[in-house]
Residue, then its C-alpha position, 0 to 999 in steps of 0.5 A: x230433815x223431813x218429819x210427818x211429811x213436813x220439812x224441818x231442815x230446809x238445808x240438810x234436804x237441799x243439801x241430800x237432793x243435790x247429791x242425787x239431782x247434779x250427779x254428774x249432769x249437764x242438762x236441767x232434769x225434771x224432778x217428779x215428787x210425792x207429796x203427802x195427801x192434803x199438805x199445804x201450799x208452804x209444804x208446795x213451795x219449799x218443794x219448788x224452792x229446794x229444787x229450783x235452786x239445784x237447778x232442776x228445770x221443772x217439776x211434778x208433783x204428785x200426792x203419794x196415794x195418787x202415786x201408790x195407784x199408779x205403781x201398783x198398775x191398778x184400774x183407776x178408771x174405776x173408785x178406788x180406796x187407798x190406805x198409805x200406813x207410814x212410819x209417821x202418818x197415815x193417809x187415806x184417799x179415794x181416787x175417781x178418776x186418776x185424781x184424789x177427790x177426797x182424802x183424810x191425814x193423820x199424824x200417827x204412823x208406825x214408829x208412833x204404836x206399840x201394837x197395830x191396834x191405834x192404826x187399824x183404828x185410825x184407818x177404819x175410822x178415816x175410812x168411815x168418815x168418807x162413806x158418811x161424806x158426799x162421796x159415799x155412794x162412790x166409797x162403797x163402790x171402791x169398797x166393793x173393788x177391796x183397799x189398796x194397802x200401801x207403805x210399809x204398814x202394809x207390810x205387816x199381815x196382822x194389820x190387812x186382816x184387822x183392818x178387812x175385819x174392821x171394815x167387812x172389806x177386802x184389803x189387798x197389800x200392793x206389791x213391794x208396798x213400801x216402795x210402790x209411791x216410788x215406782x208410781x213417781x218414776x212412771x209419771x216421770x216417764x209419762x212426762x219425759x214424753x209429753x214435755x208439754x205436760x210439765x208444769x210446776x204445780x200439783x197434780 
């Protein structure tokens, strides 16, 4: 239904969020959703155009790095590094602000390697490509605070220690990492329960 962040069966994920969205309900829900870091207005629409369609009142969405953060109850008013190692894409972002200012996507993941190697490279290298940009005074102060390891790459020891050695930074795994985008969703769902003023059907 959905493959490296991108839908491929409109349908079957209308017909799965259903089941979830009407269980039993009455009033029009608000639906927060992550989102992969850097995807395209089509990717935003066919989110709006499922939901709107099972009736969904309005909606949030959120990049999931920016959502990682939020779960993992870190400091965002300082710089900081997220890594998100997925079964199929590996994302990484710096955060200033509570917002993503600049971020890197690669269609590779976990299920895609035999061994961690081609990840940790992929990571390092992403990483890099930031300190070289217009940020990278702000990339290093983040590195200095260590990255914030998500997903469930995040998971496997023998990836935060190559990646911290490949890096000369710490790399802290957050807590529950797989699940951590999730539990950062339901906590901007809750923040907008009670602001409704706040909802807009955009990106945040």
């Amino acid at each position: 239904m959905v493959a490296r962040g991108c839908f491929e069966d409109l349908a079957g994920v209308a017909a799965l969020v259903g089941a979830v969205v009407t269980d039993g309900r009455r009033e029009r829900p608000t639906a927060v959703v992550t989102t992969p870091v850097l995807c395209d207005d089509a990717h935003r629409e066919n989110v709006r155009a499922v939901l709107a369609e099972l009736g969904v009142a309005s909606v949030v969405l959120i990049d999931s790095v920016k959502a990682a953060a939020f779960g993992a109850g870190v400091d965002l008013t300082q710089p900081l590094l997220v890594v998100d190692l997925g079964a199929q894409l590996t994302e990484v972002a710096l955060v200033v602000g509570g917002m993503v200012v600049e971020a890197r996507r690669t269609a590779l993941g976990l299920d895609d390697v035999r061994t961690v190697f081609p990840i940790v490279e992929v990571a390092g290298e992403a990483l890099l490509e930031l300190l070289r940009g217009d940020r990278g005074a702000q990339v290093v102060d983040a590195l200095d605070r260590g990255v914030l390891l998500t997903g469930g790459g995040a998971l496997r020891p023998e990836i935060t220690y190559k990646l911290g050695r490949r890096l000369g930074a710490r790399v802290c795994p957050a807590p529950a990492p797989h699940t951590v985008a999730v539990r950062g969703a339901a906590a901007a769902l809750q923040a907008t329960n009670r602001h409704p003023t706040a909802c807009r059907i955009r990106p945040t």
